[in-house]
N, CA and C of each residue as an Amber inpcrd file, in Angstrom:
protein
   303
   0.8480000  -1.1830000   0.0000000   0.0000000   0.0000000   0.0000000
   0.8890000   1.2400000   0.0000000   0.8030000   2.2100000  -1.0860000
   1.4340000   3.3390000  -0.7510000   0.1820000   4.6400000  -0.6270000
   1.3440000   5.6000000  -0.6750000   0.6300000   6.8170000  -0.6960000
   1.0920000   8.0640000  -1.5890000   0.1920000   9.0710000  -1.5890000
   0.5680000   9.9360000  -2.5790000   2.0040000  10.8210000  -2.1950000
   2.4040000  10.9680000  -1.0000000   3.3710000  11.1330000  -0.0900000
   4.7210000  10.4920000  -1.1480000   4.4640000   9.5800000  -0.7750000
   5.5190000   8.4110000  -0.6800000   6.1000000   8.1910000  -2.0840000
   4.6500000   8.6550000  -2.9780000   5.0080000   8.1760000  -4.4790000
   5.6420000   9.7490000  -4.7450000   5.7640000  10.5280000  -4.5800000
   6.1140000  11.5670000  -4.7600000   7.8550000  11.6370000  -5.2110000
   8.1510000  12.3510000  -5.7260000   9.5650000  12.6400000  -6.1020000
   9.9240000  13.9050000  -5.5200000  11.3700000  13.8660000  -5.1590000
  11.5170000  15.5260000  -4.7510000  13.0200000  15.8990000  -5.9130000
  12.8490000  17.0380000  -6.4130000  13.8120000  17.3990000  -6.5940000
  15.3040000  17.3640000  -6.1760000  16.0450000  17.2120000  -6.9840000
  17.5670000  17.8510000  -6.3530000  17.7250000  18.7630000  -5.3500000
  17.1970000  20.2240000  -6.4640000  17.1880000  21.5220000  -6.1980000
  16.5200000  21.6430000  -4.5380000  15.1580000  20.8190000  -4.5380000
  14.7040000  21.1510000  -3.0860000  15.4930000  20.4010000  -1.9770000
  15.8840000  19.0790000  -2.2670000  17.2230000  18.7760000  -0.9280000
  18.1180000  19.7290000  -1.3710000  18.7910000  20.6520000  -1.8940000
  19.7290000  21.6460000  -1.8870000  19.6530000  22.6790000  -0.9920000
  17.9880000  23.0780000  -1.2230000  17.5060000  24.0280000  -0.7510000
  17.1200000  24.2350000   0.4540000  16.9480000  22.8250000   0.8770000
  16.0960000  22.5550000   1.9210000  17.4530000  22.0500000   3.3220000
  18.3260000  22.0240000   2.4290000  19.8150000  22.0950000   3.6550000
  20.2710000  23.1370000   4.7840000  20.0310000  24.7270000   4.5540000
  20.1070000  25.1910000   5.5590000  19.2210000  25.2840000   5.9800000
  17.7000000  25.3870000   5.7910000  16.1640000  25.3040000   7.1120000
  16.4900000  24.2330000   7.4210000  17.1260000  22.9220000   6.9320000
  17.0110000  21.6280000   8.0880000  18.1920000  21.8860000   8.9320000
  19.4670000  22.6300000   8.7500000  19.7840000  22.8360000   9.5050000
  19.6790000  24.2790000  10.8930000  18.9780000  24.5680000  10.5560000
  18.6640000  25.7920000  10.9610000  17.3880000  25.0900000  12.1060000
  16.5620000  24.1570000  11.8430000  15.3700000  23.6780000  12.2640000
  15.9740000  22.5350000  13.4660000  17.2420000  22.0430000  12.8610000
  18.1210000  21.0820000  14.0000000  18.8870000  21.2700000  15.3150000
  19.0270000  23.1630000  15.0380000  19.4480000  23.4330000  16.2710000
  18.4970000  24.2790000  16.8680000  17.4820000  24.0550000  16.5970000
  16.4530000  24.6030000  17.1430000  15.5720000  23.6190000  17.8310000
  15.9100000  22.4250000  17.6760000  15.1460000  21.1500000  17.8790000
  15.7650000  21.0150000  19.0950000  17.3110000  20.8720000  19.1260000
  18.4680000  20.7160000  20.1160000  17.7480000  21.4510000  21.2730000
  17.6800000  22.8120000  21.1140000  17.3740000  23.4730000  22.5090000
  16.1050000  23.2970000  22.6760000  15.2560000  22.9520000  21.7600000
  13.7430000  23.0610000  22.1610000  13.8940000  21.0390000  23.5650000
  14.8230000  20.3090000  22.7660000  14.7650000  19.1520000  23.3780000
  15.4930000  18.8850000  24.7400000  16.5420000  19.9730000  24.9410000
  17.2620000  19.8210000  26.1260000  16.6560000  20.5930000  26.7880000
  15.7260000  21.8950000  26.7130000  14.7710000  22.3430000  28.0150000
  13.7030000  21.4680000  28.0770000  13.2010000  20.7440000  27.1990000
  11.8460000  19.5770000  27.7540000  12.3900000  18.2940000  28.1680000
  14.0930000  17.9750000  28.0720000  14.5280000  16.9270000  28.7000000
  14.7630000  17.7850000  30.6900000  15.3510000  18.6510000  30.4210000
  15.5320000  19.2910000  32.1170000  14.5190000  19.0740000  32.5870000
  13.0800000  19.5480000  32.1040000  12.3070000  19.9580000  33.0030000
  11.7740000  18.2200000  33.0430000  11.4560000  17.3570000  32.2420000
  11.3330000  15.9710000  32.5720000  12.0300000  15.4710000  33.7450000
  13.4790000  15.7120000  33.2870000  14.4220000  15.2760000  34.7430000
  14.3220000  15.3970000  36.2410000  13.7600000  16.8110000  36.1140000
  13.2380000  17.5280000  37.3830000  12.0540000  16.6720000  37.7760000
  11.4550000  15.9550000  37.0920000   9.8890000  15.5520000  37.7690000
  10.3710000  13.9500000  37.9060000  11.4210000  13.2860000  37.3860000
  11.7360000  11.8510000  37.4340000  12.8460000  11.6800000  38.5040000
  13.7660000  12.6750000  38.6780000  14.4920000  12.8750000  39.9560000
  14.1540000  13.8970000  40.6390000  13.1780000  13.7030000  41.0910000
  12.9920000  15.0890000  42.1980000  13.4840000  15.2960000  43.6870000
  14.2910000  14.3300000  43.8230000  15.4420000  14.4300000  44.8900000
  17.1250000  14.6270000  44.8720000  16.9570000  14.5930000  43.6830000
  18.6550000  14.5800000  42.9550000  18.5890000  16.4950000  42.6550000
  20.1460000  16.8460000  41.9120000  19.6370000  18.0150000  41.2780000
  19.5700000  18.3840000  40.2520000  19.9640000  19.4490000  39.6500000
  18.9360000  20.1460000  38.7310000  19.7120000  19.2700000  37.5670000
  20.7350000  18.9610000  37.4770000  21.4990000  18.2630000  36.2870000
  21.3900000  17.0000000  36.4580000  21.1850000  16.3690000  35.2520000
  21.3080000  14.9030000  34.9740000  22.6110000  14.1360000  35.0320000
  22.5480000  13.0540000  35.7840000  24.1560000  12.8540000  35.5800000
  24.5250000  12.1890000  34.4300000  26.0340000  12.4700000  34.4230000
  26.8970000  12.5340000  32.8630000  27.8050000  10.7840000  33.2360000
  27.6990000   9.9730000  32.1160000  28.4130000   8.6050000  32.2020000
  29.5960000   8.6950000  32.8870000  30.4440000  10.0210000  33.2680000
  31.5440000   9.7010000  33.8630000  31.7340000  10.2080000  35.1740000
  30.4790000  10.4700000  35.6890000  30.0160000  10.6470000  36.9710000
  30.2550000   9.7790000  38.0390000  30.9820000   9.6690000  38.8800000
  31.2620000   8.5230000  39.7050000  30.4710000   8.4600000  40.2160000
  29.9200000   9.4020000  40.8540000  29.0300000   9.0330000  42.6240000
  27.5140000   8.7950000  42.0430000  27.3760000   8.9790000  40.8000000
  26.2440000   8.4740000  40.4550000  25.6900000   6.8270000  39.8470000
  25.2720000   5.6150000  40.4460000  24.8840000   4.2520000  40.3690000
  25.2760000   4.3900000  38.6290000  25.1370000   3.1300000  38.3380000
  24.9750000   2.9010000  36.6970000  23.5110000   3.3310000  35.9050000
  22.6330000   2.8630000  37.1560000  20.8930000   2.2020000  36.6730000
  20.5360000   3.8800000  36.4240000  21.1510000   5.2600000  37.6230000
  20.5290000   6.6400000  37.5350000  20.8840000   6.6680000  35.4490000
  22.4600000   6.4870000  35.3830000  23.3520000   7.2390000  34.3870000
  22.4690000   6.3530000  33.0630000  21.6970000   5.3380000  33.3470000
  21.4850000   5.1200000  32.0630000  19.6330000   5.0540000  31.8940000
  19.0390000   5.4480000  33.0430000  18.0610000   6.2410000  32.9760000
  18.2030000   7.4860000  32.5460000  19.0910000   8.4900000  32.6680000
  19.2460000   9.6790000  31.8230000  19.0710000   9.2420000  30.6060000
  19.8120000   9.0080000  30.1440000  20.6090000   8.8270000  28.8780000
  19.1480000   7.8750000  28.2240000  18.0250000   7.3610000  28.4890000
  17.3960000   6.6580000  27.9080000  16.3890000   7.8190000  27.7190000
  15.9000000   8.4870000  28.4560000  15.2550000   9.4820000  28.3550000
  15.6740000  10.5630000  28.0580000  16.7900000  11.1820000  27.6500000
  17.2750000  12.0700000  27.1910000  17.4310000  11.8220000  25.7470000
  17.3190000  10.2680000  25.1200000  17.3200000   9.8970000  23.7300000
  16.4760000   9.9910000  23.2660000  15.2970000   9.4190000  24.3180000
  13.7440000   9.0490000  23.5080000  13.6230000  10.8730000  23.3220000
  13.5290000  11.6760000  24.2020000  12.8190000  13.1670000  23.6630000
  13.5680000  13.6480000  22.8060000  15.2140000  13.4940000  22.6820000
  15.7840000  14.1080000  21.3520000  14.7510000  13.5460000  20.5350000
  15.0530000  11.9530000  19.8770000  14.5830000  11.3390000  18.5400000
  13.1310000  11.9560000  18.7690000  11.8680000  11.8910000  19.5190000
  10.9030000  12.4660000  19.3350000  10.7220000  13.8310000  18.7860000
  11.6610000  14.8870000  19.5710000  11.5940000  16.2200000  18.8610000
  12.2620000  16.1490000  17.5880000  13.5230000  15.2750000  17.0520000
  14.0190000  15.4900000  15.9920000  13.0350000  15.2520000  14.8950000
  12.4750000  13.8620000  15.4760000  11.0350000  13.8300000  13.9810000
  10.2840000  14.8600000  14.0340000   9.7640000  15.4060000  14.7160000
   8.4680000  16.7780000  15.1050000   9.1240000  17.6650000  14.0310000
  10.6810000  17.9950000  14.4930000  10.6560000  19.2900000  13.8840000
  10.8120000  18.7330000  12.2310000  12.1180000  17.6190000  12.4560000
  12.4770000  17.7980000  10.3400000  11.0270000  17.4820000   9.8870000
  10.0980000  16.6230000  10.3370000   8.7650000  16.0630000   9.4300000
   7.8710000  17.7220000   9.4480000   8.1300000  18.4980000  10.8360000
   7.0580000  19.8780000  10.1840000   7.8620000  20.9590000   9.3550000
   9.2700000  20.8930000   9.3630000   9.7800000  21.7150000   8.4880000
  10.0920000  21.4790000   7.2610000   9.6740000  20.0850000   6.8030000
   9.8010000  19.7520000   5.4010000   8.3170000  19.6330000   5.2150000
   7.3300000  19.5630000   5.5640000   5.8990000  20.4800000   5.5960000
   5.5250000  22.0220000   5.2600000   6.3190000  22.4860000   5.9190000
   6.5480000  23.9570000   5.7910000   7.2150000  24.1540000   4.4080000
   8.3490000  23.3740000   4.1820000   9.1380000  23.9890000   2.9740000
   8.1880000  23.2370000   1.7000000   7.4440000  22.0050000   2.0450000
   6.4480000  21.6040000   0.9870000   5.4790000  22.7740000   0.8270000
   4.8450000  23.5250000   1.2570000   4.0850000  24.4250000   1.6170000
   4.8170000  25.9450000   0.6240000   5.6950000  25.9300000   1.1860000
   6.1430000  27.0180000   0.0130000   7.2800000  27.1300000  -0.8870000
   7.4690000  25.9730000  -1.2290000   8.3390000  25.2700000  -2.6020000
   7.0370000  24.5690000  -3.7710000   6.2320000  24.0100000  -2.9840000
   5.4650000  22.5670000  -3.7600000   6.3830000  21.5400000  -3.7980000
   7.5150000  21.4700000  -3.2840000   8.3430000  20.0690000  -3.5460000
   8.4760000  19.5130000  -1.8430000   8.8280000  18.6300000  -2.3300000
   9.1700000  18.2180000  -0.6110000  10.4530000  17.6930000  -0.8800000
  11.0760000  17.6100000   0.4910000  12.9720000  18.0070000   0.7500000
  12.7560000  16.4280000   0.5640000  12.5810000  15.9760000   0.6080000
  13.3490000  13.9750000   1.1540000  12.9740000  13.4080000   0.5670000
  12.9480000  12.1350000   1.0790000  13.4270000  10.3870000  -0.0160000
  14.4030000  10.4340000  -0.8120000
């Protein structure tokens, strides 16, 4: 089963084009994902502090350091799809082409 999406072709020109808004949209994703990873952290350790601990953290167990790090992945990869899938929406929107495949 496909879709009209899917069957679609994109230009060269629009992955050319579409290289600095995706990058422009990636570091915007970055900070949009590390203030909704803090404030997550804050509500999953609410006895620890304000920072998550870092793998080379001694005084912190293994099980804390890789609870970060599991949840600090899942909301990157979640925001990273949000933003590239609405900003190659956006640039479909005012190109008519879409950036990918």
């Amino acid at each position: 089963m496909t879709t009209a999406r899917a069957e679609r072709q994109s230009s060269r020109s629009a992955k050319i084009l579409y290289r600095p808004w995706g990058l422009v949209a990636s570091l915007l994703g970055g900070l949009i994902a590390s203030q909704i990873f803090q404030q997550v952290w804050k509500r999953v350790d609410p006895a620890g502090t304000d920072d998550p601990p870092k793998p080379l953290e001694s005084e912190y167990p293994l099980q804390k350091i890789l609870l970060a790090a599991l949840v600090q992945g899942a909301i990157f990869s979640v925001v990273r799809a949000l933003i590239n899938r609405g900003g190659a929406r956006v640039f479909e929107r005012w190109t008519g082409e879409w950036p990918g495949d």
